[in-house]
C-alpha positions, -999 to +999 in steps of 0.1 A: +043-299-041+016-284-023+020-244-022-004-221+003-011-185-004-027-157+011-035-123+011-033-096+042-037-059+051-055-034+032-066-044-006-050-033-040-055-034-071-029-062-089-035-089-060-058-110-080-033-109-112-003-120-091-028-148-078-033-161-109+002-159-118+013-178-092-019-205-099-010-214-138+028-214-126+024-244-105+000-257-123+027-258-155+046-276-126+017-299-114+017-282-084-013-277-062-020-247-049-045-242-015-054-203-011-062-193+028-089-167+031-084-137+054-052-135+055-035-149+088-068-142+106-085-169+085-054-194+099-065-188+131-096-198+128-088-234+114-092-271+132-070-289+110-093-318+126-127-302+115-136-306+081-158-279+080-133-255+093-106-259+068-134-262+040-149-224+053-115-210+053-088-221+023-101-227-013-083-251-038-071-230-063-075-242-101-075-227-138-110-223-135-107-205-098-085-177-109-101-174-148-102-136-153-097-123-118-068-104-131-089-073-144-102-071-112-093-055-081-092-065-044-083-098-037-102-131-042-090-143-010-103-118+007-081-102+035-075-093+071-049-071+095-038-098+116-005-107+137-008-139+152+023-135+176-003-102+188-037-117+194-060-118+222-043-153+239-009-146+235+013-159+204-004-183+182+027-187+158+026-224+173-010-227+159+000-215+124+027-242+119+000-271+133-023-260+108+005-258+077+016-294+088-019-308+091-030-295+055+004-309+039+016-274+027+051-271+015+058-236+008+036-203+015+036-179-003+025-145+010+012-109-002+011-080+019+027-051+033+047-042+061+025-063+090+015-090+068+053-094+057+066-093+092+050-123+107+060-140+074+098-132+083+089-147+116+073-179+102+104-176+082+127-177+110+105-207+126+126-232+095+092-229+071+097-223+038+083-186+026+079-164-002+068-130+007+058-109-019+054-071-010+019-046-017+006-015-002-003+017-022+018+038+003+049+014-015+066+021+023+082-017+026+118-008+030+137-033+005+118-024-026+116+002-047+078-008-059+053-023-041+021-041-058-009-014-060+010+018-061+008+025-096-026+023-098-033+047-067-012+071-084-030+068-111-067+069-093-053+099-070-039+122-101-074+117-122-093+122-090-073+159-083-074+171-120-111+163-118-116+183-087-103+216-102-132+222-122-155+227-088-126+243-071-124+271-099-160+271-099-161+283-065-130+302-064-119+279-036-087+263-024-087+225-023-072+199-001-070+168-011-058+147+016-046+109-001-033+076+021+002+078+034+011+072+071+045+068+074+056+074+042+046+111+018+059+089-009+022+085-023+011+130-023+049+135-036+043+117-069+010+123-075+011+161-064+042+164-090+018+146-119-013+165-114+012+196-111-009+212-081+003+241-066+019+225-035+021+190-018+025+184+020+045+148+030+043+134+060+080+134+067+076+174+067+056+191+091+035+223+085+043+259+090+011+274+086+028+307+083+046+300+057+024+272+034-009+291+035+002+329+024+019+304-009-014+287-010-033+324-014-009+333-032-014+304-060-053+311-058-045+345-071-021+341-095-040+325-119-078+336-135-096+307-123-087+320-084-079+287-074-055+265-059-048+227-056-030+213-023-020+176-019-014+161+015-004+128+029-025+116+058+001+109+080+010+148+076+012+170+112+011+210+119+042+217+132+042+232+168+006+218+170-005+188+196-001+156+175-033+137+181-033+098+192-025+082+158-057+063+158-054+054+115-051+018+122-093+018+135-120+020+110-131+052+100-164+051+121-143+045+152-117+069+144-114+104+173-089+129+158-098+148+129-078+144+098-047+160+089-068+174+056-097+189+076-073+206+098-053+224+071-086+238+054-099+251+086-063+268+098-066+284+062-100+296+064-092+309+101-064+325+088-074+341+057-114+344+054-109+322+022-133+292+013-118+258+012-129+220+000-119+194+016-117+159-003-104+129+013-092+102-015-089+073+007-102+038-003-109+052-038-078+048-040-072+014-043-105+009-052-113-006-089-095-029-115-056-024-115-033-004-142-013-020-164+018-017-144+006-033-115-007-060-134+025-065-151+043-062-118+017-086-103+024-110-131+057-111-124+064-113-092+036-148-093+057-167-118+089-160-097+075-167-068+073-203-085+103-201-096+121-198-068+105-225-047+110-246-075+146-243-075+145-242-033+151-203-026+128-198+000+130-172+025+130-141+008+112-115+000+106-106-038+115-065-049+121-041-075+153-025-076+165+002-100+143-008-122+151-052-120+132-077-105+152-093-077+145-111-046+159-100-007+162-119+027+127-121+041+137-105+070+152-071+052+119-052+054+123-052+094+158-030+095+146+000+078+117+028+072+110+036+036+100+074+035+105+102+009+142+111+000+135+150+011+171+163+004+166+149-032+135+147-042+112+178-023+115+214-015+104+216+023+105+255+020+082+254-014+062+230-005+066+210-038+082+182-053+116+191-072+132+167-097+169+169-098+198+145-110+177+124-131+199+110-156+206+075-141+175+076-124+149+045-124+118+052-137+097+059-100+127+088-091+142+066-061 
């Protein structure tokens, strides 16, 4: 058995763990494993026929490869945000299978988030047999409850905001701390609630200034320090305001709109004289080695990956539900959104995260 694996979209921490998991599981099996570098931009850029080609673009994948690449973050295989059926040419899905047959691979076995995942579904559909395994810090693929790399962002983004409060008091200031999270708030809701700041904006509620920034004065002066801690998701908007052209799929250098963070602090300083900082998490994020959850999660999901295509269930997509590991059709991740559980889980007229019903909870409050 000959197993192919690559990695796609943006980087997180616990990539290189489930790597290595899924390296010594087929290895157990006598397995070998090829990985593809750049995700499925790296396949496009293979001539099964030119040595070369193949050699710049997959690596063989032994003990000695993946030895210790599970403390750190990122991925060894390096990554890429490519669709093939979306390229400049037209659909290159044909290209993909041509270079899987030419190389003798038997199974893929895929990490990524919601893009990455989707043309897997579709490779899927084309009769090849694929594992999807699902990762993005925003943890916005709809048919899990956890996503690889989320853990440790919370992690990163509530050390990040506690340390910012010591400049904030310093300067009597409020802070806004705007942290990834397009689609989904999912990301500001948890780690708002854990760093207990004084209010946390989700993307899947939009902004009344009028109401969120007399609570943010408010907070600044109830407590000696006179300051106040905000959390908002990027993918946040002012309500009643001209949405700008969503634009967070470029780089940052090639980005137009301002962000959603920037805004807030300067409709509060318009609005009340006050001083504001304005932080901007981002790639810090998911920057660094992983926590232990993610690589425990990343550990686990590897070996079943193996598992499963070595008992011939292919075609689905691996999850965490309610607290178990389980595995889903490949294609369930394209008849949903994942976003924030508002009438459960947040108070849109507080501006805070509220915890209710619990009991019979799993542990991330789904």
């Amino acid at each position: 058995m000959r197993i192919g694996i690559l990695t796609g979209g943006g980087d997180v921490p616990g990539l290189n763990a489930c790597i290595r998991s899924v390296v010594l599981s087929a290895l157990d099996r006598q397995w070998d494993v090829v990985g593809f570098r750049r995700g499925w931009q790296g396949f496009l850029e293979i001539d099964p026929a030119d040595p070369n080609s193949v050699a710049t673009h997959t690596i063989a994948l032994d003990r000695e490869a993946v030895r210790g690449i599970d403390r750190v973050g990122g991925t060894m295989l390096h990554t890429s945000r490519t669709d093939p059926r979306t390229v400049k040419g037209g659909d290159r899905t044909a290209h993909v299978l041509d270079v899987l047959d030419k190389l003798g691979i038997d199974a893929m076995i895929t990490l990524g988030g919601d893009g990455t995942l989707r043309f897997s579904a579709h490779l899927s559909a084309q009769g090849f047999p694929v594992i999807s395994i699902p990762k993005t810090m925003d943890n916005d693929v709809f048919g899990t409850d956890y996503c690889i790399g989320f853990s440790t962002a919370i992690t990163r983004s509530v050390t990040a905001i506690n340390a910012l409060r010591t400049t904030a008091e310093s300067h009597e200031r409020i802070a806004v701390v705007e942290l990834f999270g397009r689609r989904s708030g999912e990301t500001a809701l948890l780690s708002g609630f854990l760093a207990q700041v004084d209010r946390t904006v989700i993307s899947e509620v939009p902004i009344d200034p009028d109401r969120l920034i007399p609570l943010l004065v408010e907070d600044r002066l109830s407590r000696p320090g006179r300051y106040a801690m905000c959390v908002i998701s990027e993918g946040a908007t002012i309500a009643g305001a001209e949405v700008a052209a969503d634009d967070r799929s470029l780089s940052n250098t090639q980005r137009q709109a301002e962000a959603i963070g920037g805004r807030l602090a300067r409709a509060i300083e318009e609005k009340t004289g006050q001083g504001t900082i304005v932080q901007q998490l981002a790639y810090l994020m998911r920057a660094g080695e992983p926590d232990a959850l993610d690589r425990m999660v990343g550990f686990a999901f590897g070996a079943m990956a193996i598992q499963m295509i070595g008992s011939g269930e292919t075609g689905r997509m691996l999850a965490l539900r309610d607290g178990n590991y389980c595995d889903v059709p490949i294609d369930t991740l394209l008849s949903g959104t994942k976003t924030v559980d508002v009438a459960g889980l947040y108070d849109p007229e507080t501006y805070r995260p509220k915890l209710i019903h619990i009991r019979g909870m799993p542990m991330f409050l789904y």
